[in-house]
Each structure stands twice: as structure tokens, then as C-alpha cells.
N, C-alpha and C positions, 0 to 999 in steps of 0.2 A: 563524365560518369565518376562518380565518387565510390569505392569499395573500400569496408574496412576489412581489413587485412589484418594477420602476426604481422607483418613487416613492418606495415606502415603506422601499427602499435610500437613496435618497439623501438622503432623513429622518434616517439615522442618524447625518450626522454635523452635523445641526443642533439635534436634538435629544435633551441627554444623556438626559433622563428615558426616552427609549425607547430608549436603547441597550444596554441590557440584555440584555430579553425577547427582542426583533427580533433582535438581532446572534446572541443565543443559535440560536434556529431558523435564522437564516443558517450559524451554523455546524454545526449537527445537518444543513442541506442539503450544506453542501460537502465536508466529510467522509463524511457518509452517501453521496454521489453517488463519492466518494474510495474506490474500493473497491479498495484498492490490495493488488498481490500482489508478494509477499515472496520472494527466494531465498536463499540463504545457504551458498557452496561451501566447502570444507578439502578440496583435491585429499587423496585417501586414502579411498573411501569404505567402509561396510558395509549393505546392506537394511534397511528395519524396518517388517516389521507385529510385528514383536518381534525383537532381536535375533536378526543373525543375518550371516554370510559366504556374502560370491558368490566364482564362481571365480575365477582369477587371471585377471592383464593380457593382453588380447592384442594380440597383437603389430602386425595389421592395423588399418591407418588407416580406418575403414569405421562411420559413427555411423548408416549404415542399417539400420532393424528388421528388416531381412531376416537379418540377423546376431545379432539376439540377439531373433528370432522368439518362443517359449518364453515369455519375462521380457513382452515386449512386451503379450504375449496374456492373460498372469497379472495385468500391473497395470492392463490397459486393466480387466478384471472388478471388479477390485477399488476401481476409482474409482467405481463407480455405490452404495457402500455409504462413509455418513460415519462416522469412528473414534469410539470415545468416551475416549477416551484417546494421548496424543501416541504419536506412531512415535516409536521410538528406534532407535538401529545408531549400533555402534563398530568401529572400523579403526584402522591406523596408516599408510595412504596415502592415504586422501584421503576426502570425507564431502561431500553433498548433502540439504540439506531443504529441504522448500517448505512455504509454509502452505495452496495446493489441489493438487490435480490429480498425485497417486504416479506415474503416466506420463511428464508431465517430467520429475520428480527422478530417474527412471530413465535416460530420454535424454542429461541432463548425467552422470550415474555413466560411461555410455558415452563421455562425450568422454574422461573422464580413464582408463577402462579402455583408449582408443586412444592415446593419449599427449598427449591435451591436459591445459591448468594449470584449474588453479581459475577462472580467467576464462572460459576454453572453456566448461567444465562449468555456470557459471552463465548465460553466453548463450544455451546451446543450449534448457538447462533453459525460462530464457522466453521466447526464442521456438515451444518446442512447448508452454508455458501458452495461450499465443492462441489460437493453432489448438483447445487441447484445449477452450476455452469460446468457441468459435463469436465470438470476441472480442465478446463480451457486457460482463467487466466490466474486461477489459483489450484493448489494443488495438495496433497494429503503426503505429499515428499518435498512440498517445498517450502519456506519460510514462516516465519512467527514470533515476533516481537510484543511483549507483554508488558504496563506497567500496572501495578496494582495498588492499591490502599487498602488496608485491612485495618477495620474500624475498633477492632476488639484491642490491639497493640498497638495502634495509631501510627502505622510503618510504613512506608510506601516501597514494593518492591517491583523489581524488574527482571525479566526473564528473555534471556538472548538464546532463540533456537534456529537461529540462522546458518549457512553454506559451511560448511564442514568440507576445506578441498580435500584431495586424494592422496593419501602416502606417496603412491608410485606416481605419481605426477611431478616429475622433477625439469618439466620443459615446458612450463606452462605457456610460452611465448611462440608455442607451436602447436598449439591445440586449433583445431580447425574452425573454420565460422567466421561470421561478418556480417554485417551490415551491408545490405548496396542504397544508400538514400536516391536514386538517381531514378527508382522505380519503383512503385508500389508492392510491385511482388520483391523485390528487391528488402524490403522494409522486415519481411516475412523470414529472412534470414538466407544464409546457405550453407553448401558443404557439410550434408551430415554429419554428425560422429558419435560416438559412444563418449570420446574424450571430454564432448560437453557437458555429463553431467555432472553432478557434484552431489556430495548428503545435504539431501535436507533437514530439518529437527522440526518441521509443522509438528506431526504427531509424535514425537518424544517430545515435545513441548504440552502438546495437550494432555497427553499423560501425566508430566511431573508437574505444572501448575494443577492438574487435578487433585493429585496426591497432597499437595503441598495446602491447597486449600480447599477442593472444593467438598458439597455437601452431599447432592448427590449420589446415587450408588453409579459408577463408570457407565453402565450400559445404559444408563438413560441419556447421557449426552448424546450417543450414536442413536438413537430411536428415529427422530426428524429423518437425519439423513438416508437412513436404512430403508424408512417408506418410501422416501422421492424415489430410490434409486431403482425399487421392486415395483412400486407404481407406476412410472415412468411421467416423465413434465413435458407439456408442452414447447414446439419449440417457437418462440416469438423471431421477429423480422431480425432482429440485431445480432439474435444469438445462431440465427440459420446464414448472417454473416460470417460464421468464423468457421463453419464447414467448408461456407464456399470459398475463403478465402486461404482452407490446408486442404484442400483437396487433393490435391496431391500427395502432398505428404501423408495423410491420413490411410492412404492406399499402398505407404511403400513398406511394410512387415503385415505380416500375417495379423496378430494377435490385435494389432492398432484395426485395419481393416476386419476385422472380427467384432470388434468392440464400435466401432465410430460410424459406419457406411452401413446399409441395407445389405442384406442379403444378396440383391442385384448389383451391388457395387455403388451403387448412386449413393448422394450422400443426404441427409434430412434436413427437411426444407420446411418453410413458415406452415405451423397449423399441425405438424408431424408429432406425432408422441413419441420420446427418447425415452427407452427402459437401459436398465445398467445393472444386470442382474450380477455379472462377474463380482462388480463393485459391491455390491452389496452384500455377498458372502465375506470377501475381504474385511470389510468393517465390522460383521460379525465375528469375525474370530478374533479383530482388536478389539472388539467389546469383550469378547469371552477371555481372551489369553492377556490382555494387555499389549503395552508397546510392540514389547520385547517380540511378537509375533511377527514385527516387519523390519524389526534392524539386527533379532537374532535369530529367525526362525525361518518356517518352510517360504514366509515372502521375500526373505532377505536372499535367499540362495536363489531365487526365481531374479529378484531383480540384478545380481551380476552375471548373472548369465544372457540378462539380457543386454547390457550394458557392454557388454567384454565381447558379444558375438555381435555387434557394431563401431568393435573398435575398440571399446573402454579400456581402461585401467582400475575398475572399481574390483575391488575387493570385500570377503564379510569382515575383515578385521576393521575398515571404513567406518561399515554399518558398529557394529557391535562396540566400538569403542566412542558411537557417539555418544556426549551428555552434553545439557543443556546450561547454562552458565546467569544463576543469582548473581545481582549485584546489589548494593545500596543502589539509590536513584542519584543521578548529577542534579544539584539542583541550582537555582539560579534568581535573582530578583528580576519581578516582571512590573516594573512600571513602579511606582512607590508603596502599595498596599499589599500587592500575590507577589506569589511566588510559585515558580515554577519547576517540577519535578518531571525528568525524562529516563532515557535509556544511556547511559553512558559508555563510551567507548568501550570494546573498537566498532559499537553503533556511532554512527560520522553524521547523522539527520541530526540529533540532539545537539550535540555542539553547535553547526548550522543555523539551526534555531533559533538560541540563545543567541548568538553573535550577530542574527540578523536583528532580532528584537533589541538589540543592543544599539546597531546601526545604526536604527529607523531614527532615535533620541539623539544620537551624538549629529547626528544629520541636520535635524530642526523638520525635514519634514510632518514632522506632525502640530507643529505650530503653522503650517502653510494651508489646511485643510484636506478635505480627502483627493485620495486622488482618483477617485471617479469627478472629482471640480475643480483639478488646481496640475495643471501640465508639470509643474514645478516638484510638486509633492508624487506626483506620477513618476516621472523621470529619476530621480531619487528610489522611490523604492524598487523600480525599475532594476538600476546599478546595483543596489544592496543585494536584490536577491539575485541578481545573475552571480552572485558571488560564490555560490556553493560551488561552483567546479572548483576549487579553489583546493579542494577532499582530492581530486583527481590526479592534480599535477605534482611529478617529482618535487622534493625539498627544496632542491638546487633551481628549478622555476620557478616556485613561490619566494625563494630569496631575490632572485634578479628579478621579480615583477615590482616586491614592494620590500626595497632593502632594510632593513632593520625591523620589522615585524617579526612578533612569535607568532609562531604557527603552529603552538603545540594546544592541545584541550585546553588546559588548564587557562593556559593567556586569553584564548577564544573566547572566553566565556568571562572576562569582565569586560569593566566599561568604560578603563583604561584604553584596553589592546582596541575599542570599538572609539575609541576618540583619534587614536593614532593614524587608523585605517583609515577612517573617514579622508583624513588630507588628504592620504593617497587616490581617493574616487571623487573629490572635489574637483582635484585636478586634473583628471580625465584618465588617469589611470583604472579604465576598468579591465576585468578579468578577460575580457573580450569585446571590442571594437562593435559598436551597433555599426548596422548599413546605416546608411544614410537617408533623408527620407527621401532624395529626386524628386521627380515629379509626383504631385499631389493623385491621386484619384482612390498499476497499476493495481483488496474489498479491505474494508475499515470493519468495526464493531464496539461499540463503548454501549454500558452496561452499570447501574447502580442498583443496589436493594434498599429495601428498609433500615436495615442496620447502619446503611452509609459506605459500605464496600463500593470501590470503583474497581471496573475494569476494563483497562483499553486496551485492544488486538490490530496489529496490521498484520497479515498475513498475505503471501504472495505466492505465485511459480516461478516470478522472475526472469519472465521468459516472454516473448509473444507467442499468447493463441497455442498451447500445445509444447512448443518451440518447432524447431526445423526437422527434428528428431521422430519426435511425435512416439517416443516409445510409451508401451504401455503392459502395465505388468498387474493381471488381477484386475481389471478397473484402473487403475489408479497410476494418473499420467506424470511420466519425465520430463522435465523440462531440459532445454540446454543451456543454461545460465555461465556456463564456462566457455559461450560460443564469443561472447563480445568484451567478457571480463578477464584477459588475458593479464592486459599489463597489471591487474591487480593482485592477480593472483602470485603473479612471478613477486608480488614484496613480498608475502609474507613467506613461513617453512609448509613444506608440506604435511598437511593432516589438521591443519591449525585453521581459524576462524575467520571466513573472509568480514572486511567491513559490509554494514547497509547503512542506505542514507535515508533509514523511516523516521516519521517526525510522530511520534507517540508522547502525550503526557495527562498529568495529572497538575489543575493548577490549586493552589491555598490561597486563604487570607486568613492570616495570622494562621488557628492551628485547625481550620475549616477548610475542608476540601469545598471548592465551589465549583470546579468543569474537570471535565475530562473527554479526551478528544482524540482522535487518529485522524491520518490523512493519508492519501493514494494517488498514484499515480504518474507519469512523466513530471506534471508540476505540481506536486507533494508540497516543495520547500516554497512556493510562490504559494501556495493554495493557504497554508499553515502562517505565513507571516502573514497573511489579509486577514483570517480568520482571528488570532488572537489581538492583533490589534482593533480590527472591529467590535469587540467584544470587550477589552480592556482599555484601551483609549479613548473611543469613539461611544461606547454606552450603548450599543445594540446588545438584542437580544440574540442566543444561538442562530433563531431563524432567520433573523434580519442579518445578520452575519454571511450565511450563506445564500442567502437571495439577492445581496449586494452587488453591484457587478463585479467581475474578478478578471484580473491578467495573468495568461499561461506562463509556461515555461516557453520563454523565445525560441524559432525555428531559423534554422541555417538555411538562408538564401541560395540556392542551386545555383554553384560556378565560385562565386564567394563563399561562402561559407560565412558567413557572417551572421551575429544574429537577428534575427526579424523580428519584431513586437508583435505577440497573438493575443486578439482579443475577441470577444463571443458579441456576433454581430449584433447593431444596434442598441446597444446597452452602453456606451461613453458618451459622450457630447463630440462631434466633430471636432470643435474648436480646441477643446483637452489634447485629443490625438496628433492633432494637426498640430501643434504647440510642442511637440515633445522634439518635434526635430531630427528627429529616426522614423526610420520606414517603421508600417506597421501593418497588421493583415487584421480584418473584422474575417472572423471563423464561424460558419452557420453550427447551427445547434448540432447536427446531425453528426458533424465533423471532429466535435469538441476533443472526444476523448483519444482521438488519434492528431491530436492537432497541439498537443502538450497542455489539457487541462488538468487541473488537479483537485483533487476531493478530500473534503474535509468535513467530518461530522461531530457533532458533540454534544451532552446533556450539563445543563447547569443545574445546581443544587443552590436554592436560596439560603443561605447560613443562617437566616433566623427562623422562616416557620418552614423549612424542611422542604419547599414543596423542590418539585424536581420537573425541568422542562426541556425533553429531547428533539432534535431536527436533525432531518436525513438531508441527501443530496438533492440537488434543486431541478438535475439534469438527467436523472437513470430508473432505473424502474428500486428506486430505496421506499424505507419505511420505519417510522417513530413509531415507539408502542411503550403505551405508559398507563399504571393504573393507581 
């Protein structure tokens, strides 16, 4: 039985022999818990369960369902069935996809059908993601990473509202929680605590990019969200999973069992209508008061109370001193023509990124063909991107793994420091040992308008399903994100900015924005380096891109720990798999998203006649909407 532990974290950086295996399951926890949801706006949109045009703009400023009733009632049905094949929709005013929930990316369509920009259309879009998954695995307290292009000053900006730890948190290496990988319920976390949670800046981010850009009057972004929640949504087979699977925990505070369970105690099951009325008041008074009503007001006093009476250490000085952190974008060359614009540190995905799309060239695999047809070029991207634990492990590991490498941002992100590495994974120095093969047998959102505005959103709770905690304050659910992020928290000071490793960007050719894209999930960084390579190397289109076959994020072998190659059944060629030389697991559809897949959405914008063509996830209940 494997259990992560404080102890057996803080082992890791004592002992390199076990920083491997450990560090590996550490990060199959924080990503797997990382169940992050993607937007991706191009004000201009068009629908897509297949191509297809909605009617023209109107004219009235009004993002309530009651107005486009009809559409409302069409995509709420159509989310309780997952696609098997990405949504696509092209337009030439403006375009929304998300990697869950068709409903949203409908509500954002409507910001920009009212005359909101591509920022509009991506806010609205996640804030009625939360509401639509009972904030399950995203949350209105937890995560959101922004990058933007604004077409009026040709700028592209970024906006970090991610983990904000705790002043009083000065033993972070004793905060409670873990992983058991050795069991399913295991998976689900343990050990309560209050000490798990941390600030999140989701909504002091949607706030201050409102402010900053958008068009909008505030309380229309909330409108979507506010009807699901007073309406109540259907619950589909997937999502009547994630009751059955916190049942317990759902049941253990008052106020969660108040909100989550039936009046009988039982919890909601496939075909049930979920109303969220608490919630919905809540969002009303952030629509009415602004932020400040929940990191300095009558919610922020309810959330340490709730927090501190499970344990916590949160404090309102936490709340009330968060702000959310503008940067310039990192940017980078992508291939000889784009160029590519991200989130830069201490967001740790963007680097990542870069330094794999870096890899891929200093490698040669992309002169070896794809690697859905060439075991060679398979194996190689393989090694590349198991590369990102790379963020994880102390200094002092990354020196003794690959001595004389920098490993600082700056070095990462040329193609120098990507020529050098390469020897070292040529030579079998990778970051973690595959098994062997033996015998044979966390929502996105990207968004463009008419004007040319992009906007890309990952947003998350960072947490599995709820977390272990399962606290809930007003509607609007805790996660425990400090339950498996211990050793990271112990680098930096307390009250200061944990890293993410979300892979958000905006790409150019010459001074033309042409994609923007988020991704999600356990295998975010595997999902993000197939995608733009598919798209920039290989000449597919967004949709073709995500309909491609794709390789997870590798699973640690139970006993070894070692990593396992996951792939989505039936979509390789035997002889590719079988070629690679390492074990490998074919994962049924059903299993994908807890099996280390990773999601990736994006709209491309053709630089000469404007048009603009969105595609959703290929595997979930998502949706393009363009017109």
C-alpha cells in the first residue's frame, strides 16, 4: 500500500534515491487533484455539435436565459450525453469553446451576441462552469489563470489569481492529507483538515480582469450562472459519479450535508434536478457588491469560521490582502514562423511548455513522423514530456539528475538549454525509469470577438471532486489543495504565491494573433505538447488536432511505482505500442479522465480573411459556439 504522507514528503528532499517514484505519485496526485477547466474566447462566434450559424446579434444588453430560453434548454439536454468527437463552429465575429459543460460556452456566445469582448464571453462562460458542476471540480474560491490579447493596444496580457498560502502556516510539512494510490477510495484523499485550504483568487480574478477590460455591466457576467443555480440542472450519469463517490464526506458538516444530500440524507442520483439556491444568493451579492463581498465582507467572515472550526489557520487578513498579479506575457519562438505568448512564472506550465516544444526539435522526432505511426517519434515525446516533474524536484536533484543544466526560467526556454538536455534523455537519463514492457498482452475556456480580442481561462479547485474537506460556505465549495501540496508550499514565505503548472496561451505569426488555447487536467502538459505541435508542425486543423489520438500522463505501476504508458483504447496501431519497449495500458473511454488524460481546446483565427474556427474536447459533454 502506498500512502502519501508529510513524512514521506519531506523525505524527498533528503533522499534522492526515492525521489523518483514518490515525487512521480506526488505529481500523478496534484495534477490528477488539478482538474482544471479550460476556456478559450475569439469574440465572433458559431455553435457546434457540428458546424453550424446562430442568428444575428442582438441588440439588447440582457445575458439572461430567459432571452435565449430555446438554446438554453437545447444545451442544458445535450450536456448529460459526452461527444465522441470534438465540437467544431466557425464564424467571423467571434467563437467560444470550453473543454466541459456546451451550456457555458453558450452563455459566453451570449455575452458577445449582447455586445460584450472576448473577456466578457470568457468570464461569463466560467463563472456558469461552476454553477454547472455543483463546483465539484472547479470552484468560485479556487484558481484562474488568464492570458489576454487586446486588439485596440496590440498587448497581450496575463493575469495570475492562483493559491495564496496562509500567513500563520509556518509548518507546512505538517499539514494533514495524502494520497492512498493503493485504492480507489484512497484516491479521494484523507485526513480532514481546515489546514488544507489555502486563498483562492478564481473571483478576485474575475473581478479585476473585468475591471481591467471588460465591457459589460458586472452583473451580467453572473446572470447564466444565477439561473442554473435558482433553476436547478439536471444530474447526468458522470456527474451523479461524484456524489457517489464523496458520500461520505458530503455528509460530514452540517452546512455541506444541507447543500449537497436530499433532505433524507441520500445523495442525487442520474435524472435528479440539483437546485443551489444558497449559491445563488451568494453570487448575487458579488454581482451587487463586487469582489470585495467575499475576501472582505459578510462571506469572508463566514468562510474563516468555517475553516478555523476544522482546524484551519485562515484568517480575514489572508482574504482581504489578496490581489491578483499582471504580468507582461513570457514569450517564446514556436517553430520558425509563431511565436508564442504564455503565463510566466512562478506559473511553472508556461515554461514546461516552451522547453518541451523546444525538446520535441533538438530531438529530430518530428522528422521521424507522427507518433501515432513511428514508435521512435512515440518514445521521444514520451521522454520529453514526462519531463515536467522536473518543476517538482528540489535544486539539489535536478543538479545530480543532469549535472550542468540550468534550470532556471530564463535557460528553460531556449533552444540552447533544449539541445543540451536532449543528450541527457538520449542517453536514457530520463526524469523517471519506465517499467518495462514484460510480457506483451483538471474546465478550459478560450474566447475571440470581432475586434480580435482573445481570451484564455484555466480555472480550477485543485482539488478532487469537492476535496476530502468538502467544506462549504453560502453555496460555494473549499477545496483542499494544501492536502497533497505540502513540500511546495514549505519553499516559498508564508502569505506569498504558490506555483501552477497550467499551460495557457496566445500564439502569433509575425504581429497576427492566430490560436489561443487552454488545457486541463492530470495530463494538461502531455495534452498541450500534442496539440500544438499538431497544429504547427503537422498542419491540422484545431479539430483534427484534438481528434488525433493522444497519450496521458503515464500511471505508476502498483508495487513499482514506475511509470506506465496510458493510452485511450484502440486508437494506436499495436505494432507503434508494442515498439516502444515499455509497458503500456490501452484506457477505455469511460476511464480517460481519471486515467491521466488531458484536455485541450482552441479557436484559430485565419490572419487573412478573419474567419475564426473553434473545437471543443473530443471526450466530455463540451461545446464550440461561433457565429
Amino acid at each position: 500500500m502506498l500512502k502519501l504522507t508529510t513524512d514521506s514528503l519531506g523525505r524527498l528532499n533528503r533522499r534522492r534515491s526515492a525521489a523518483g517514484p514518490v515525487l512521480f505519485v506526488l505529481l500523478l496526485a496534484t495534477l490528477f487533484s488539478a482538474t482544471l477547466f479550460s476556456t478559450t474566447v475569439f469574440s465572433g462566434p458559431a455553435v457546434a455539435q457540428s458546424r453550424t450559424v446562430t442568428p444575428p446579434i442582438s441588440k439588447v444588453s440582457d445575458t439572461h436565459p430567459d432571452s435565449w430560453r430555446a438554446d438554453y434548454d437545447r444545451y442544458m439536454q445535450a450536456q448529460l450525453v459526452d461527444r465522441t468527437e470534438a465540437g467544431v463552429a466557425s464564424g467571423k465575429n467571434g467563437a467560444v469553446t470550453v473543454a466541459y459543460n456546451g451550456l457555458a460556452a453558450r452563455a459566453g456566445f451570449e455575452a458577445l451576441k449582447q455586445g460584450g469582448n472576448a473577456l466578457d464571453a470568457a468570464l461569463t462562460t466560467a463563472v456558469t462552469q461552476v454553477a454547472l458542476t455543483a463546483g465539484a471540480p472547479i470552484s468560485y474560491f479556487g484558481i484562474m489563470s488568464l492570458v489576454y490579447y487586446d486588439a485596440e493596444s496590440k498587448q497581450v496580457y496575463t493575469m495570475n489569481a492562483e493559491w495564496n498560502t496562509l500567513l500563520g502556516e509556518t509548518e507546512p510539512m505538517t499539514i494533514p492529507g495524502g494520497i492512498d494510490m493503493s485504492s480507489a477510495d484512497g484516491l479521494y484523499g484523507r485526513d480532514p483538515n481546515g489546514r488544507t485550504a489555502m486563498v483562492g483568487g478564481f473571483m478576485k480574478g474575475v473581478g479585476a480582469a473585468h475591471s481591467k477590460f471588460g465591457e459589460l455591466s458586472f452583473d451580467q457576467i453572473f446572470a447564466p450562472a444565477i439561473f442554473v443555480a435558482d433553476d436547478g440542472m439536471p444530474i447526468s450519469k458522470k456527474v451523479a459519479g461524484y456524489w457517489s463517490g464523496r458520500a461520505t464526506d458530503l455528509a460530514r458538516l452540517p452546512e455541506t450535508r444541507k447543500t449537497f444530500l436530499k433532505p433524507d440524507g441520500s445523495a442525487y442520483v442520474e435524472g435528479d434536478v440539483f437546485k443551489q439556491p444558497a449559491l445563488a444568493e451568494t453570487l448575487r451579492n458579488v454581482a451587487r457588491h463586487g469582489t470585495d463581498y467575499m475576501y472582505k465582507g459578510p462571506w469572508a467572515e463566514r468562510l474563516v469560521a468555517a475553516v478555523n472550526a476544522d482546524g484551519g489557520k485562515m484568517t480575514l487578513e489572508d482574504l482581504s490582502r489578496y490581489e491578483v498579479t499582471w504580468s507582461s506575457a513570457l514569450s517564446a519562438p514556436l517553430g520558425e514562423q509563431y511565436t508564442l505568448y504564455t503565463n510566466p512564472p512562478p506559473n511553472s506550465g508556461g515554461v514546461s511548455m516552451i522547453e518541451a516544444q523546444n525538446l520535441a526539435r533538438a530531438s529530430g522526432m518530428l522528422d521521424e513522423g507522427h507518433w501515432t505511426e513511428s514508435s521512435s517519434s512515440f518514445r521521444k515525446a514520451l521522454d520529453i514530456t514526462q519531463l515536467y516533474v522536473i518543476d517538482f524536484f528540489p535544486e539539489a536533484a535536478q543538479a545530480a539528475m543532469y549535472p550542468g543544466i540550468d534550470f532556471s526560467a530564463d535557460s528553460r526556454v531556449t533552444t540552447a538549454h533544449a539541445d543540451e538536455l536532449w543528450k541527457h534523455l538520449a542517453a536514457g537519463k530520463v526524469a523517471m525509469p519506465w517499467k518495462d514492457a514484460g510480457p506483451k498482452h483538471s474546465d478550459d475556456v478560450v474566447a475571440i470577438d470581432s475586434e480580435g480580442n482573445i481570451a484564455a481561462i484555466t480555472h480550477s479547485i485543485n482539488c478532487v471532486l469537492w476535496g476530502k474537506t468538502a467544506i462549504v460556505v453560502d453555496g460555494i465549495t473549499i477545496g483542499d489543495p494544501a492536502s497533497f501540496q505540502q513540500a511546495q508550499i514549505a519553499q516559498i514565505e508564508p502569505g506569498s504565491r504558490l506555483k501552477s503548472p497550467t499551460e495557457t496561451g496566445i500564439v502569433f505569426k509575425g504581429d497576427q494573433p492566430v490560436l489561443g488555447f487552454a488545457s486541463m487536467g492530470s495530463g494538461l502538459h502531455h495534452r498541450t505538447f500534442q496539440g500544438l505541435l499538431n497544429v504547427f508542425h503537422y498542419g491540422m486543423s484545431v479539430d483534427e488536432a484534438i481528434n488525433t489520438p493522444d497519450f496521458f500522463m503515464p500511471g505508476p505501476e502498483p508495487g513499482s511505482l514506475q511509470p506506465v504508458v496510458k493510452v485511450p483504447a484502440g486508437k494506436f496501431p499495436k505494432a507503434v505500442l508494442d515498439g516502444l519497449g515499455i509497458a503500456y495500458e490501452e484506457i477505455a473511454v469511460g476511464g480517460a479522465r481519471f486515467a491521466g488524460e488531458g484536455v485541450w481546446v482552441a479557436i484559430w483565427r485565419d490572419p487573412v480573411t478573419g474567419e475564426v474556427t473553434a473545437a471543443s474536447h473530443n471526450r466530455t459533454n463540451s461545446a464550440a459556439v461561433a457565429f
